[in-house]
Each structure stands twice: as C-alpha cells, then as structure tokens.
N, C-alpha and C positions, 0 to 999 in steps of 0.2 A: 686454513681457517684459524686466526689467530683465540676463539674463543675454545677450542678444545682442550685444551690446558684446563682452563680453568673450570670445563666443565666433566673433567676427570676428577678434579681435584671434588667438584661439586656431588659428584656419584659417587665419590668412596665414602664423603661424609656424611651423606644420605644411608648406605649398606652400614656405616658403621651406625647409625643413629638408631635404626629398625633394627638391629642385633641387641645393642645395650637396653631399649625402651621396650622392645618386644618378645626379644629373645627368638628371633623367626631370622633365618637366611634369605639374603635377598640379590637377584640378579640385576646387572644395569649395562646399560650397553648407550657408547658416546659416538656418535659420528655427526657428518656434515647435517644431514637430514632425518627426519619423523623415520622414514620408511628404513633406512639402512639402521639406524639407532634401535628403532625394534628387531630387526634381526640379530645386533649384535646382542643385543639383550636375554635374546636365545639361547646365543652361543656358550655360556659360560654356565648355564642354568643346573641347580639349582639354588649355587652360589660364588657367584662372579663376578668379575668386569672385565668388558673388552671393548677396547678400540680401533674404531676404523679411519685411518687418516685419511685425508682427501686424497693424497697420491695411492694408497694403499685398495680404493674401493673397485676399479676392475680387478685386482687380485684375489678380492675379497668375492666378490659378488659374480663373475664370470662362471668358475665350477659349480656355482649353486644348481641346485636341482630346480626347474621350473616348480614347483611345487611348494616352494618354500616361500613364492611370490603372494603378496596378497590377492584374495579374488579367487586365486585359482584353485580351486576344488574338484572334485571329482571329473564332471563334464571336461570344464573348459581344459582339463590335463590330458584327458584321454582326446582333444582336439588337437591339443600341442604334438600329443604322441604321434597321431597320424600323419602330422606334416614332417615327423623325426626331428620334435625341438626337444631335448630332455634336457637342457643346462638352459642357465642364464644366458650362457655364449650362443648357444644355437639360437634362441631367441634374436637377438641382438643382431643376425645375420641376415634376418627380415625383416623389408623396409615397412614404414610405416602403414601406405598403402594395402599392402596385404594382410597387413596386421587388422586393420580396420574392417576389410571385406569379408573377413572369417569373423573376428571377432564381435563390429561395429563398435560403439564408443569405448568398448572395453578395450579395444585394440590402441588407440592413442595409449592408454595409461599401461595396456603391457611395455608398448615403444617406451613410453619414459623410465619404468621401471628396471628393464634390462640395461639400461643407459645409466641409473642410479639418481635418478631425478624426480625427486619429490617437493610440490609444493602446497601441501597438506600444512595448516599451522599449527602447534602444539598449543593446545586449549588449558592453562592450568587451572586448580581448584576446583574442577569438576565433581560432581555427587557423585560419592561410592557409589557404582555397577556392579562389583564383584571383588571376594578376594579368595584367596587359594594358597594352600600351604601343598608341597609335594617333596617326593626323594625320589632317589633311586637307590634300589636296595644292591647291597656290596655283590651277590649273588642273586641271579633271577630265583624267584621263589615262586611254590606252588599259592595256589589262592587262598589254600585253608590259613595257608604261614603268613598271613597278613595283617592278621587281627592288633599285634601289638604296633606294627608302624601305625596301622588305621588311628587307634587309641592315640598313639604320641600327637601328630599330624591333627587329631580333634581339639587335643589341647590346645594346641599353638594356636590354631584358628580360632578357638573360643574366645581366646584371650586379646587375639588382634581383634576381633569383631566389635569389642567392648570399648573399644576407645571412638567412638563414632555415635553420634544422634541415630543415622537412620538402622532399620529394620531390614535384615535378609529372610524373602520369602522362600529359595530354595535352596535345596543340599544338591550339591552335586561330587559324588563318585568319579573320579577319572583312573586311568590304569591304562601302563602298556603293557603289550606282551612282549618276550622275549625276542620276538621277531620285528617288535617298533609299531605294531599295530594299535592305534590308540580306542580305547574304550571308554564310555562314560554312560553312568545312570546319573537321574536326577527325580529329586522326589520336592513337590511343595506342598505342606500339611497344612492343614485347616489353619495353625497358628504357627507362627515364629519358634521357634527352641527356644525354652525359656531355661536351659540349664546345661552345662557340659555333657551332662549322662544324655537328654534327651537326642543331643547331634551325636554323640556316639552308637545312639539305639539308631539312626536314621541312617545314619553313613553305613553300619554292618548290616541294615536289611538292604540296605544298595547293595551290598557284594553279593548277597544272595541272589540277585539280580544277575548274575553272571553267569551265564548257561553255556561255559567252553568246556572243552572235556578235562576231566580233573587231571588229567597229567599235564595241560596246560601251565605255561612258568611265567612269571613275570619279573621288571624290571623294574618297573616304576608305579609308585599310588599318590594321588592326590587326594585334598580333600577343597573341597571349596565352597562358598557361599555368593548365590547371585540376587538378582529379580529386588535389589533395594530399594527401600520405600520410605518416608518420612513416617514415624512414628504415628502421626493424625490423622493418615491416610490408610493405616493398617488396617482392615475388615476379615473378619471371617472370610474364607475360603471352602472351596469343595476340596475333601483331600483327594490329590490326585497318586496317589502309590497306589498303582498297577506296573 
C-alpha cells in the first residue's frame, strides 16, 4: 500500500503535535486497515508508533490471542476456548461455515477478522466521546503508592479537556494489576468538574473504590473523561457515586 509511507510520516507529526500543544504522550498505530491500525496502536502504548505492512500482517496478527479481536469479550472467548481456538491462527483454521453456526453473524466478521479484513470506514472529525491519559509505572506499586501518578495524570487530562467546546459528564478510574487484570471505576456527578482539584477529588474517591487486598500491586493507572455533551445540552444530573 503505497500510502503508508506517507501515513507514518502523517502519525509522527500528529504524536509530535499533541506532545508540543499538550504535553500528553501519545500512541498511533499505521496499517492497511481501521481494524489492524487499532491494534497496532495498542502495541506501542503508552507512547509509540508501530507499523504493520501489508506483507508483514499474518506475522503480526496470526500469534495474537483471540481476545485481542474486537467483539470478543468474556462469553464469546470462553466459546472460542471450548472449540481450543486461542490465537488468531487457530481461529483462521475454521471455515466460515462453522464460524457462522456457533457464532451467527458474528461469525462472518470473526472469518474476516482472523484473515485481517476490515471494511469498516474511518469516520474523521467526529465529537469528542472520550479522552484518557494513562502510564505504567517503572515498578508495579501497591494502590496506596498511586496518589502522585493519579495527581500528575489529572493534570494532563485537565489540560487536554480544555481545548474543546464539549463537556465531559464522567470520570473514569482505570488500573491494571500486576497480573494484567484490568479495573475501572466511573463516577458522573451532578455537574461537570469545573476545576483541576475537583477531578482530582473525584478520580482519588475512585481508588477508594478499589476493594483488592492491600498487598495487591499494580502496573498501570489511567485517568479519563467520557459521556461528552455540548455545553447547551448540559443539565443537572443524579449523582451517581456509589
């Protein structure tokens, strides 16, 4: 695909632009299609770039865990397991048909998916839905040892939030554990955060929110803002923190 060149060149000068304008890391990921392009975007997180050339995408995509496919969540993985597909390659070993009669329509788009065939179009200048700042910390840490990433990680989000008309109605908490288990609270308050302290007051009662046993460690914290609304459409709310 003679356009990947140019759309490497196009994703660093994007990662370089959000670093200089907002001072926030950012990951991008270039291949033939939507679906492989978000995986690669993954891959290098939480500040990267990687590419997947067209000859390169069975090598890329084959070892992947079925899990890593979109759609597939809990259910449909522990369906996968039972047939003993756990890669992308195991998948890919069953024809379409069977894919279909276990799955039904879902089963067409696993078939294309483990094939690396997407024909999803990339939609641009769509309304902010969400944005998220995250790390991984150099050593898994206990939950109490989180408070100062938590804090840095509010900044940055504050500050990218600002650069947009619309209003984020909720906070959302993300965290993995040391074992890759991902977690996430989410709290939407009657009103908007209308100040840096008040996302930091929201985002630490989220961790409170976190009922593993204290010698539990962690790897990774995010911080992020979703649920966005135009500014004229904003109304009071029930606060929902429970």
């Amino acid at each position: 695909m003679t356009g990947l060149p140019t759309a490497t060149l196009v994703a660093r000068a994007i990662r370089e632009q959000i670093r200089q304008e907002l001072n926030l890391t950012a990951s991008a990921g270039v291949a033939p299609n939507k679906f492989l392009a978000k995986l690669a975007s993954d891959w290098r997180k939480p500040d990267g770039l990687f590419v997947i050339q067209p000859e390169g995408v069975d090598t890329f995509l084959l070892p992947l865990l079925v899990g890593r496919l979109p759609g597939v969540g809990k259910v449909t993985g522990e369906k996968l397991a039972k047939l003993g597909l756990q890669t992308v390659g195991d998948l890919r070993r069953l024809d379409r048909p069977a894919l279909e009669e276990t799955f039904g329509r879902y089963g067409l788009r696993l078939h294309e998916l483990a094939r690396g065939i997407d024909e999803s179009k990339v939609v641009p200048d769509r309304p902010t839905q969400s944005i998220s700042v995250e790390d991984t910390f150099e050593q898994d840490v206990l939950l109490a040892e989180t408070e100062s990433m938590i804090r840095r990680l509010v900044e940055k989000l504050w500050s990218a939030s600002r650069n947009g008309p619309r209003i984020a109605g909720t906070v959302v908490l993300k965290l993995k554990t040391s074992e890759f288990k991902i977690l996430t609270r989410s709290h939407t308050p009657c009103s908007p955060p209308s100040s840096c302290e008040e996302l930091t007051d929201i985002a630490l009662k989220l961790r409170e929110r976190v009922d593993l046993q204290p010698q539990q460690r962690f790897r990774l914290v995010g911080i992020g803002l979703s649920n966005f609304r135009d500014p004229q459409t904003t109304v009071a709310q029930p606060d929902l923190f429970a």
